[in-house]
C-alpha atoms as a printed R data frame, in Angstrom:
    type eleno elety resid chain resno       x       y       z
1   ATOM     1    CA   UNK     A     1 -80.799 -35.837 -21.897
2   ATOM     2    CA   UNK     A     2 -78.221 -33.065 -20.995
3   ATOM     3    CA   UNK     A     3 -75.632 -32.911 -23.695
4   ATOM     4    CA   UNK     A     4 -71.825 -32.297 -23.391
5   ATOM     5    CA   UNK     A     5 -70.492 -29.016 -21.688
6   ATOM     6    CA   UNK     A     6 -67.820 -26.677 -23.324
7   ATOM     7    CA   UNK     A     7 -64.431 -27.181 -23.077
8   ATOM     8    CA   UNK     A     8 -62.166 -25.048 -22.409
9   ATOM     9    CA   UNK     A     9 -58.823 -23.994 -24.934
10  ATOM    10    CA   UNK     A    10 -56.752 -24.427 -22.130
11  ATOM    11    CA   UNK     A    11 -58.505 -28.287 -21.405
12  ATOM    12    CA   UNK     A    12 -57.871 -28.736 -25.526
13  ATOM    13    CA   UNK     A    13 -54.797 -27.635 -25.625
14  ATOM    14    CA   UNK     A    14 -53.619 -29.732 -22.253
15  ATOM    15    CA   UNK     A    15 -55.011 -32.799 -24.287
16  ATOM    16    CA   UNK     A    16 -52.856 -32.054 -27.085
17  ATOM    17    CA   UNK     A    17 -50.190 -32.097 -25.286
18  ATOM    18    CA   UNK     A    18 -50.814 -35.018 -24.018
19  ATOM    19    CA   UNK     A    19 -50.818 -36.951 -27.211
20  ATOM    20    CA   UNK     A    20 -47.799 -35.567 -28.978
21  ATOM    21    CA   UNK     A    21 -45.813 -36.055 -25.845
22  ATOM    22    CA   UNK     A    22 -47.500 -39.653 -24.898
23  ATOM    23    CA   UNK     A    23 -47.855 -38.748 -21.184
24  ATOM    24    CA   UNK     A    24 -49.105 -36.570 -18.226
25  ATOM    25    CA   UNK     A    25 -45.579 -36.446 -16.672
26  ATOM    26    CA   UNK     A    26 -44.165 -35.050 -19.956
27  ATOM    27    CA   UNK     A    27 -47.039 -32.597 -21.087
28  ATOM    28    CA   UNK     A    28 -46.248 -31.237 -17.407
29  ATOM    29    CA   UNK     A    29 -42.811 -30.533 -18.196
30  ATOM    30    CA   UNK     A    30 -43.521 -29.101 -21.861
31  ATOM    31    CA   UNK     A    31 -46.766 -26.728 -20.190
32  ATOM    32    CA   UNK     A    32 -44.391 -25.982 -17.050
33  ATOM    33    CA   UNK     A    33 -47.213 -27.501 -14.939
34  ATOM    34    CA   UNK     A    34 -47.447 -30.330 -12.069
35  ATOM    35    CA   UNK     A    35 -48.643 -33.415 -13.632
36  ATOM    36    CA   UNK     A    36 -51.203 -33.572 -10.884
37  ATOM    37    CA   UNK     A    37 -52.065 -30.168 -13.175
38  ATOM    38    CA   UNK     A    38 -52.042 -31.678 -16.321
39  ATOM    39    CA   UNK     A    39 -54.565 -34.958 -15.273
40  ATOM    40    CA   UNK     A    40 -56.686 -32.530 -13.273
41  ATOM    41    CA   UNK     A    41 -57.110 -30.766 -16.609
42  ATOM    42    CA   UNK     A    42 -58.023 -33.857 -19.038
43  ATOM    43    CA   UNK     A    43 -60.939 -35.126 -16.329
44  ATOM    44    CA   UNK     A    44 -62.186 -32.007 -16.630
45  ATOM    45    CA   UNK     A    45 -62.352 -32.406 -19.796
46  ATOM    46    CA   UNK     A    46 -63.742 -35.534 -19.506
47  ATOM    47    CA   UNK     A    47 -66.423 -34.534 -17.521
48  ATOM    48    CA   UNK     A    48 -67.277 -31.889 -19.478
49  ATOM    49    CA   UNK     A    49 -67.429 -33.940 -22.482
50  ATOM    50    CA   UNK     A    50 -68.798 -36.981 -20.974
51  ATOM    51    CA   UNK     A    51 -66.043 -39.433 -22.291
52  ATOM    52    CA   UNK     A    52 -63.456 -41.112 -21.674
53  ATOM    53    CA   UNK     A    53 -60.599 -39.730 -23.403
54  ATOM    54    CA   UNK     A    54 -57.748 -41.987 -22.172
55  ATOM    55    CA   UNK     A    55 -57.325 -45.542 -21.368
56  ATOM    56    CA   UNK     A    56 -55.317 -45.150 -18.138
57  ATOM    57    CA   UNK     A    57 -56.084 -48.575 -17.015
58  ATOM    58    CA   UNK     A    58 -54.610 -51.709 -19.390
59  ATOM    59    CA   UNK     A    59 -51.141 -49.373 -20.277
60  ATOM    60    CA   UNK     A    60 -48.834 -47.235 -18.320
61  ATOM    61    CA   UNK     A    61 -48.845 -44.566 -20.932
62  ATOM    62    CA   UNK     A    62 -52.009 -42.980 -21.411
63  ATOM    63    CA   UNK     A    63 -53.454 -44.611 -24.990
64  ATOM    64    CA   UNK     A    64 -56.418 -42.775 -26.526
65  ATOM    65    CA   UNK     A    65 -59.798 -44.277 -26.675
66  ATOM    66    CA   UNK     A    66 -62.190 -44.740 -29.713
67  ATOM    67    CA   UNK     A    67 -64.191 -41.623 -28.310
68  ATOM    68    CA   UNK     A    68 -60.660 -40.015 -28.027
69  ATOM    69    CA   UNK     A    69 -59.535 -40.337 -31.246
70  ATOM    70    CA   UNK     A    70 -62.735 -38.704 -32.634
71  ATOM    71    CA   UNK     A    71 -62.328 -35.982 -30.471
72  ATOM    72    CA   UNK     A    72 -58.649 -35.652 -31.188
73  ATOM    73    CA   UNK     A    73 -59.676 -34.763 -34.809
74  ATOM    74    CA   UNK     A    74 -62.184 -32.108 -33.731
75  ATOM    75    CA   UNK     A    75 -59.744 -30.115 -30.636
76  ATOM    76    CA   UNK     A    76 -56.625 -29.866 -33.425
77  ATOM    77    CA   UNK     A    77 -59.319 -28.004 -35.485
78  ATOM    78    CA   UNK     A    78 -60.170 -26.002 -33.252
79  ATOM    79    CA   UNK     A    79 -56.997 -25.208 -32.356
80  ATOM    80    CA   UNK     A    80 -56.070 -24.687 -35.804
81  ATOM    81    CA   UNK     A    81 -58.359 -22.178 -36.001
82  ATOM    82    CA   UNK     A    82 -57.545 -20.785 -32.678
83  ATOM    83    CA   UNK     A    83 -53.935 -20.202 -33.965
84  ATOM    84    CA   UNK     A    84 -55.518 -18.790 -37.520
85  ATOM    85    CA   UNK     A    85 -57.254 -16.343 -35.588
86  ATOM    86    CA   UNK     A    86 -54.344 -15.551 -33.157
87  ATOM    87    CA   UNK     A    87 -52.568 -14.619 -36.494
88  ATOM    88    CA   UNK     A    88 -55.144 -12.972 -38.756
89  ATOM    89    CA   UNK     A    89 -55.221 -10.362 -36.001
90  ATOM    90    CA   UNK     A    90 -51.844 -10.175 -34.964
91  ATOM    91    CA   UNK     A    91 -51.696  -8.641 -38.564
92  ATOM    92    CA   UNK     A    92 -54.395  -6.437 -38.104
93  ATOM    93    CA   UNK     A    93 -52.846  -5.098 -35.157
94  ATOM    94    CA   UNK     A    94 -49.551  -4.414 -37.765
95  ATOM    95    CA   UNK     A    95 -51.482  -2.978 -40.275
96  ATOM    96    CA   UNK     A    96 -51.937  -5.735 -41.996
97  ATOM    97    CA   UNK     A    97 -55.336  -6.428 -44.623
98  ATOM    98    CA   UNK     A    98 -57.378  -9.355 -43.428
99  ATOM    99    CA   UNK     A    99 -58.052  -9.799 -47.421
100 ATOM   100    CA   UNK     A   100 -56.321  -7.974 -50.607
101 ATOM   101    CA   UNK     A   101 -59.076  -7.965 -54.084
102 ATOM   102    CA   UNK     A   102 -56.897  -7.708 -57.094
103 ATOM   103    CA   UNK     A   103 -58.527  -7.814 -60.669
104 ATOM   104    CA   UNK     A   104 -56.198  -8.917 -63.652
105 ATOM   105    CA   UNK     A   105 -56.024  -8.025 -67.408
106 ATOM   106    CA   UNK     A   106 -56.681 -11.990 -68.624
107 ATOM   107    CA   UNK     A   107 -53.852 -10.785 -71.260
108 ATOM   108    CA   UNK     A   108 -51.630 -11.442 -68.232
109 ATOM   109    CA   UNK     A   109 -49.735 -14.483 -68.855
110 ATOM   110    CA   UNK     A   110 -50.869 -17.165 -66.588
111 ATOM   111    CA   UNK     A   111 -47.171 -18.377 -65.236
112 ATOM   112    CA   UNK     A   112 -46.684 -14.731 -63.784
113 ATOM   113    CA   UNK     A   113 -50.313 -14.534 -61.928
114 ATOM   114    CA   UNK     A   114 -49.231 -18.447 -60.436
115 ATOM   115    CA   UNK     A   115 -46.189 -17.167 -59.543
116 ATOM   116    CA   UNK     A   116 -47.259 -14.089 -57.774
117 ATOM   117    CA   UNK     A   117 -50.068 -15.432 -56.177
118 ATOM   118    CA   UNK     A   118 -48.244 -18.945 -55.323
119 ATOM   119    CA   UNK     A   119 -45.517 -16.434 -53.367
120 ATOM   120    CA   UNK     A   120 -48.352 -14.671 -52.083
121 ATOM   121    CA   UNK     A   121 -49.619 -17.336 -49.687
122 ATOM   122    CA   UNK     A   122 -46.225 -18.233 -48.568
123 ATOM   123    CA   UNK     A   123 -46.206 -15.069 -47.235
124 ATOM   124    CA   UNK     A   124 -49.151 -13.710 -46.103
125 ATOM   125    CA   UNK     A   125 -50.764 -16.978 -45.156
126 ATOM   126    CA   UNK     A   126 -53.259 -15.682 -43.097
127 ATOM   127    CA   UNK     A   127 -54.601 -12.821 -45.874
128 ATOM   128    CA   UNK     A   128 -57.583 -13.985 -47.941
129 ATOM   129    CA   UNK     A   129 -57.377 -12.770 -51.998
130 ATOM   130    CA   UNK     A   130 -60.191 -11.969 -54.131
131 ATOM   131    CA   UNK     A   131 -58.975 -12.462 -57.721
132 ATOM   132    CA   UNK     A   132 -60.913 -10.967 -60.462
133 ATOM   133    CA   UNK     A   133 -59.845 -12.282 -64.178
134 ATOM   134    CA   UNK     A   134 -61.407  -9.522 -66.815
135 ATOM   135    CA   UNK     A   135 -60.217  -7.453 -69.872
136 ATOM   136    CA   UNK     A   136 -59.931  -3.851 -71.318
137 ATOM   137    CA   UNK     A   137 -61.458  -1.394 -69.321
138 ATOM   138    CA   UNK     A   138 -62.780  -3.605 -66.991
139 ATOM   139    CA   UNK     A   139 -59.826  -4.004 -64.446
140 ATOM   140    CA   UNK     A   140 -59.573   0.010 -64.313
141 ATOM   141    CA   UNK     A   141 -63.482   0.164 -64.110
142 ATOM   142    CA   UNK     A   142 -63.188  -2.191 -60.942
143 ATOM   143    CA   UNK     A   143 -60.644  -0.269 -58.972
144 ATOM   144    CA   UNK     A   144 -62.323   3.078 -59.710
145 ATOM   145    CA   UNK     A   145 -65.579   1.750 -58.296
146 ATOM   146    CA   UNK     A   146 -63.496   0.025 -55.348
147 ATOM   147    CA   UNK     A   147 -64.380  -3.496 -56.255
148 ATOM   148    CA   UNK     A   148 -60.530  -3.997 -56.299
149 ATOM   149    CA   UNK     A   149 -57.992  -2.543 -54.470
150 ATOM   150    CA   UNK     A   150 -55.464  -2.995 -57.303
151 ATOM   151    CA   UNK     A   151 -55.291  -3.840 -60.690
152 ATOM   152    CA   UNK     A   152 -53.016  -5.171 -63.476
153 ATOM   153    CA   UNK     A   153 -54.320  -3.388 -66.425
154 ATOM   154    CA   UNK     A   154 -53.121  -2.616 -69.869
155 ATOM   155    CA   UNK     A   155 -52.379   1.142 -71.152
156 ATOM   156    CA   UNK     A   156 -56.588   2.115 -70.832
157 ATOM   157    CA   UNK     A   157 -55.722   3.082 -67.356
158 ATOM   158    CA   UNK     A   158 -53.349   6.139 -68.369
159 ATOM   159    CA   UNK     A   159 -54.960   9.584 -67.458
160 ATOM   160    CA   UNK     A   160 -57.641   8.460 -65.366
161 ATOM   161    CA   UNK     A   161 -58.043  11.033 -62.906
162 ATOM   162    CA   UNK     A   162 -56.997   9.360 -58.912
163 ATOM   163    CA   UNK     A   163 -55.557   5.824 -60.637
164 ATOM   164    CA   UNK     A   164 -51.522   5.581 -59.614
165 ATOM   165    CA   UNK     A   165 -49.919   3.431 -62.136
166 ATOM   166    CA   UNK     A   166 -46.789   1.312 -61.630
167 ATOM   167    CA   UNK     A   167 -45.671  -0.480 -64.752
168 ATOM   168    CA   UNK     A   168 -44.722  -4.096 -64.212
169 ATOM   169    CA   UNK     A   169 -44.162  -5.424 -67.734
170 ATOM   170    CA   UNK     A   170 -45.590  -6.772 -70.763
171 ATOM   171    CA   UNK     A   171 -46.460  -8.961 -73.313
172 ATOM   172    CA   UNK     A   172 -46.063  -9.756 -77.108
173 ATOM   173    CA   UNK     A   173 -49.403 -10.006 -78.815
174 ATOM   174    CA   UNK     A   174 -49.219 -12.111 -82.063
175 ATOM   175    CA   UNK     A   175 -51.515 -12.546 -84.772
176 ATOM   176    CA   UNK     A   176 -52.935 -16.559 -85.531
177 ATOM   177    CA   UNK     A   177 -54.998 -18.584 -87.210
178 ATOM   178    CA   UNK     A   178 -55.766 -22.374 -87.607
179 ATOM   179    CA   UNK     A   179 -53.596 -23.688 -90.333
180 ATOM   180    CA   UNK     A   180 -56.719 -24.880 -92.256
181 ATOM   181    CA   UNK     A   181 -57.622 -20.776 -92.350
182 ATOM   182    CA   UNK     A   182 -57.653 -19.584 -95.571
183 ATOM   183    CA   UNK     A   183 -55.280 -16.795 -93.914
184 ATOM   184    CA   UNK     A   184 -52.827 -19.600 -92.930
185 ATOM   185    CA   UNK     A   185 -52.417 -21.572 -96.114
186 ATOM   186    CA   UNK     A   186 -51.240 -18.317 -98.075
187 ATOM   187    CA   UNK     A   187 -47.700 -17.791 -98.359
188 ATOM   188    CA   UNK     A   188 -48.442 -14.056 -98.385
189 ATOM   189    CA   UNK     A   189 -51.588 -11.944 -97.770
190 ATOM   190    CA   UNK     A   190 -52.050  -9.038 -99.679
191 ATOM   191    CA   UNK     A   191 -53.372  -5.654 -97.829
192 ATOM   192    CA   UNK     A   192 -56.751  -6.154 -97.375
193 ATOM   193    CA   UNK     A   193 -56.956  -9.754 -96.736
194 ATOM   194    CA   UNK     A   194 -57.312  -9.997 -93.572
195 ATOM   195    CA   UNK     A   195 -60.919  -7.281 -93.715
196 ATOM   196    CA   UNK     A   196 -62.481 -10.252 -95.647
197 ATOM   197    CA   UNK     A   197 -62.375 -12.854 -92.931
198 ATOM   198    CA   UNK     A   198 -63.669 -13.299 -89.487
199 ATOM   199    CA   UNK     A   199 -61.771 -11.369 -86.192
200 ATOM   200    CA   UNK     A   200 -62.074 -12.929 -83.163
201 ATOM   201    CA   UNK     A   201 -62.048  -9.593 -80.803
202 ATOM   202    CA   UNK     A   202 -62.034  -9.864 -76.947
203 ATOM   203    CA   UNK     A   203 -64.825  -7.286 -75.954
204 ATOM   204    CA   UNK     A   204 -64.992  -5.420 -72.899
205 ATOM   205    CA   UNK     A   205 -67.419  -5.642 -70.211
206 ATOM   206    CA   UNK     A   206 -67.180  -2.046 -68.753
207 ATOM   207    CA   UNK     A   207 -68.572   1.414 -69.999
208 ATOM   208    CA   UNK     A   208 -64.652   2.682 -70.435
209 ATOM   209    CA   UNK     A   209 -63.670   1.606 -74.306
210 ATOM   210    CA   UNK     A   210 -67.711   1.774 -75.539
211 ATOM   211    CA   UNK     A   211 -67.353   2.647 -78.840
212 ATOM   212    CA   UNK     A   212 -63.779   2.050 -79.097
213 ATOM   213    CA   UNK     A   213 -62.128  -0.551 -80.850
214 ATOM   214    CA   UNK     A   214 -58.463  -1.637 -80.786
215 ATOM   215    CA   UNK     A   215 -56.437  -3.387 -83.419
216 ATOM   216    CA   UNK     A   216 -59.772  -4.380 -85.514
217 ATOM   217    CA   UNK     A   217 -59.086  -4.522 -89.221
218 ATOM   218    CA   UNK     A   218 -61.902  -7.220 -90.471
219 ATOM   219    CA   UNK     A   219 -65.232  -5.811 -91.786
220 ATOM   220    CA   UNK     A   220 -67.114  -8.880 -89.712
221 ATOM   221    CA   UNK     A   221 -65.796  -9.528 -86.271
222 ATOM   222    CA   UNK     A   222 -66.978 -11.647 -83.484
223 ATOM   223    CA   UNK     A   223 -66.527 -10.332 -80.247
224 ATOM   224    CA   UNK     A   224 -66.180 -12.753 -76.987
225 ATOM   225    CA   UNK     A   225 -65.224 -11.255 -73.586
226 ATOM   226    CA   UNK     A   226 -63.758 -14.822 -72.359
227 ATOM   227    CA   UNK     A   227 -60.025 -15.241 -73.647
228 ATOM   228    CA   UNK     A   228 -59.692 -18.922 -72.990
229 ATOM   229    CA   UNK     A   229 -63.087 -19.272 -75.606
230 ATOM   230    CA   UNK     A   230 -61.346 -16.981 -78.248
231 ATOM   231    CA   UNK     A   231 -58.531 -19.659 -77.941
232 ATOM   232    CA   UNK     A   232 -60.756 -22.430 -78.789
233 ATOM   233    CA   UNK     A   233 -62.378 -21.131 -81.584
234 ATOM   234    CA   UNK     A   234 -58.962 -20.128 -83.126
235 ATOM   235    CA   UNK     A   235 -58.065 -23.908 -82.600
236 ATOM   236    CA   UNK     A   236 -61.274 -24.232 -84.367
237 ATOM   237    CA   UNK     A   237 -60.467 -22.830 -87.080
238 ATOM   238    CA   UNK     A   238 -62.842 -19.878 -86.693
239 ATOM   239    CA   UNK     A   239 -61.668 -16.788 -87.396
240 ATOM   240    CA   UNK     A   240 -58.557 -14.932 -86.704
241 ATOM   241    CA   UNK     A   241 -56.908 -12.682 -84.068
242 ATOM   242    CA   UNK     A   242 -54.452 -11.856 -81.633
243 ATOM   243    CA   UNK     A   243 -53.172 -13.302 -78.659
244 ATOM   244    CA   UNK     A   244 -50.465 -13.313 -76.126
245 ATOM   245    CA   UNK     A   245 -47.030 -14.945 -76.924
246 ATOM   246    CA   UNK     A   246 -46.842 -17.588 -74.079
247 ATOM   247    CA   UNK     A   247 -50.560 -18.893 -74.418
248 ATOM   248    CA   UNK     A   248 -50.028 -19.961 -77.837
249 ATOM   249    CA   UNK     A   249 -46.241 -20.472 -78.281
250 ATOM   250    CA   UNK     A   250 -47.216 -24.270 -78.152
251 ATOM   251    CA   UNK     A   251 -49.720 -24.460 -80.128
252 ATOM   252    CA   UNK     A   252 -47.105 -22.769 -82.990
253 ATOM   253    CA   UNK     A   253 -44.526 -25.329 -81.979
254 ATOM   254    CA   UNK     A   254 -46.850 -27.988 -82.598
255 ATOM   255    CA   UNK     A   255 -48.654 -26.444 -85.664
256 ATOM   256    CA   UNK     A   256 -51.750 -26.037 -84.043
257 ATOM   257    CA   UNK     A   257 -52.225 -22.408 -84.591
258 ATOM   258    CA   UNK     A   258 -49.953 -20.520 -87.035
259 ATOM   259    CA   UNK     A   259 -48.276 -17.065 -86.864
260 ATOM   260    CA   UNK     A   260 -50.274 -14.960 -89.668
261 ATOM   261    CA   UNK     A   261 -48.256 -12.678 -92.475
262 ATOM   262    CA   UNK     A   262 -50.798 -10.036 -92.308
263 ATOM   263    CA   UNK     A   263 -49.179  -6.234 -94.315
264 ATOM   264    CA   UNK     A   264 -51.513  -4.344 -91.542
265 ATOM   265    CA   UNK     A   265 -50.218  -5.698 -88.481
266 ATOM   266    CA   UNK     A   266 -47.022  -6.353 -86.936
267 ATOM   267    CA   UNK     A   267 -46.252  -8.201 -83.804
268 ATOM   268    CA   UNK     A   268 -47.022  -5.933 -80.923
269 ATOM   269    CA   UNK     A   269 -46.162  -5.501 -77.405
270 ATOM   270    CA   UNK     A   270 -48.872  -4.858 -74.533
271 ATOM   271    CA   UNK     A   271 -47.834  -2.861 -71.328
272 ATOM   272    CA   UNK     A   272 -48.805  -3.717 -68.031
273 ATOM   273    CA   UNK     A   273 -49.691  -1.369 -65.050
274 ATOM   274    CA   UNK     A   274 -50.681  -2.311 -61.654
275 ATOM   275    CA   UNK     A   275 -53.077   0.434 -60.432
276 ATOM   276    CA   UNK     A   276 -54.532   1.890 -57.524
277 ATOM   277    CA   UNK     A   277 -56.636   4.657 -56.316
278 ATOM   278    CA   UNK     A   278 -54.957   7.240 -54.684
279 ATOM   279    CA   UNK     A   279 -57.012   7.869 -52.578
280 ATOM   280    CA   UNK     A   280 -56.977   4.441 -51.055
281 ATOM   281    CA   UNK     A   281 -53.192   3.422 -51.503
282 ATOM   282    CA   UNK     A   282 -52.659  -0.407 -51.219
283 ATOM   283    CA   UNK     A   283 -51.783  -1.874 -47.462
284 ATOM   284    CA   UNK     A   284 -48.271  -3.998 -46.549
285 ATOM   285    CA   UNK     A   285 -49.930  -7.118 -48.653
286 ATOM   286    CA   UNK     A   286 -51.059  -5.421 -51.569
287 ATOM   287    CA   UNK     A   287 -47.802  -3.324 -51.905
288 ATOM   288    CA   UNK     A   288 -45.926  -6.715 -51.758
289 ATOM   289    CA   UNK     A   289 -48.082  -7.980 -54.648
290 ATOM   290    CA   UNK     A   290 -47.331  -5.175 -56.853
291 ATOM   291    CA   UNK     A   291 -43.601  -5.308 -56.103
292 ATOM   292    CA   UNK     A   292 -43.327  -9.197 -56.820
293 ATOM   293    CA   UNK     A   293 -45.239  -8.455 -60.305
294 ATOM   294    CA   UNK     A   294 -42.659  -5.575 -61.061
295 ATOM   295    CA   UNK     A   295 -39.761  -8.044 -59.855
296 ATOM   296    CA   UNK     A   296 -40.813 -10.914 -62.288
297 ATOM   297    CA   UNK     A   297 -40.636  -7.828 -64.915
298 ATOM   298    CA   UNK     A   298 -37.181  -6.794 -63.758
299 ATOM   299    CA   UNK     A   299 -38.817  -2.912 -63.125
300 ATOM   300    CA   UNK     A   300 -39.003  -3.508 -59.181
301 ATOM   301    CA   UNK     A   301 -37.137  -0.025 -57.255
């Protein structure tokens, strides 16, 4: 049994038409064709398909048939992706990236990275993104071995040799603890207290920072390269550490985690830079998503 033919875009697109205008006469007049044209087209179609796409008989306007209707699904599909295609290359005919890899300090808070991204789509709806979530080192380590065309990184990026740097904010780390914590339930810590107790440290998965440690003042320390599980175990109750402002400001408000008095550490600030090799500067897409990140931070030129 010989199966159905292939249709044509211009057949698809005729019975299309057809549909959203209800008639031949009328999908003549929108395609600037005959309607002799325009019913020429859909048996064609018809034949190639080997259904019967319209019930012309029982109604003066042409009303779709069961076998219609599943086709109708399938042709604005492909049309869809027609038009997808049609636009994807457009933009590569402008210059435009068919995809932009960014990878992101996971210090960066996550309102900023929705916000970016979210206005991202909106306007370059036809770019794909490849978003890489990491820490320290890392983010740097990925756009210097071209995994990522840029990066938000903290200041570990500063004198690598061929990294541009554009700074596009920052954010408040802050010392906390459980309330149970033995930290917590002092009114004051002494200097030292905070060595005798467990530090929850975010480690880094690159070769950049080995050996280097930053902001580590306990004697036993517990290092986890996922921020979201240093989170939990702070809600746990295990340990200590820092983290940024916004993730935990409502956990303070609702005394699930508590700001720590601690004589060696003050509340500090963490700088963001969105980086690049220089030798492979960022295309129009990329360039937009730095720019939006440095907008949100009030530094955009």
């Amino acid at each position: 049994m010989q199966g159905p033919g292939t249709p044509t875009f211009d057949q698809l697109n005729v019975f299309l038409t057809v549909v959203e205008v209800g008639s031949f006469a009328a999908a003549g007049r929108r395609l600037n064709r005959a309607t002799s044209a325009i019913s020429y087209a859909v048996a064609n179609l018809e034949l190639q398909l080997g259904v019967c796409l319209f019930d012309r008989a029982s109604t003066r306007k042409p009303q779709l048939t069961e076998a219609g209707r599943a086709v109708l699904a399938e042709a604005r599909t492909v049309a869809h992706g027609l038009d997808g295609l049609r636009a994807k290359v457009a933009g590569l005919l402008g210059g435009l990236e068919s995809e932009v890899s960014i990878a992101v300090d996971v210090m960066l808070p996550t309102a900023r990275l929705v916000d970016a991204l979210k206005a991202f789509q909106e306007s370059f709806p036809t770019v794909d993104l490849r978003l890489h979530v990491e820490a320290l080192g890392a983010i740097t380590q990925m756009v210097v071995d071209r995994r990522a065309v840029i990066g938000v990184s903290g200041p570990l990026a500063t004198g690598i040799d061929g990294i541009e740097r554009v700074a596009v904010g920052s954010v408040e780390l802050t010392p906390v603890a459980a309330p149970t914590h033995p930290l917590a339930r002092a009114a004051r810590n002494g200097p030292g207290a905070a060595r005798d107790h467990i530090q929850l440290v975010l480690s880094d998965r690159s070769s950049l920072t080995q050996g280097r440690d930053f902001a580590v003042l306990a004697t036993h320390t517990w290092r986890l390269a996922d921020l979201g599980a240093k989170h939990a175990l702070l809600l746990a109750g295990i340990g200590w550490g820092s983290m940024p402002a916004p993730m935990v400001a409502a956990d303070l408000a609702a005394g699930r985690l508590v700001l720590l008095d601690i004589p060696e550490t003050v509340q500090r600030r963490l700088d963001f830079s969105a980086i690049y090799r220089t030798d492979t500067p960022p295309g129009p897409a990329a360039r937009w998503l730095i720019r939006r990140l440095a907008e949100q931070a009030g530094l955009a030129h």
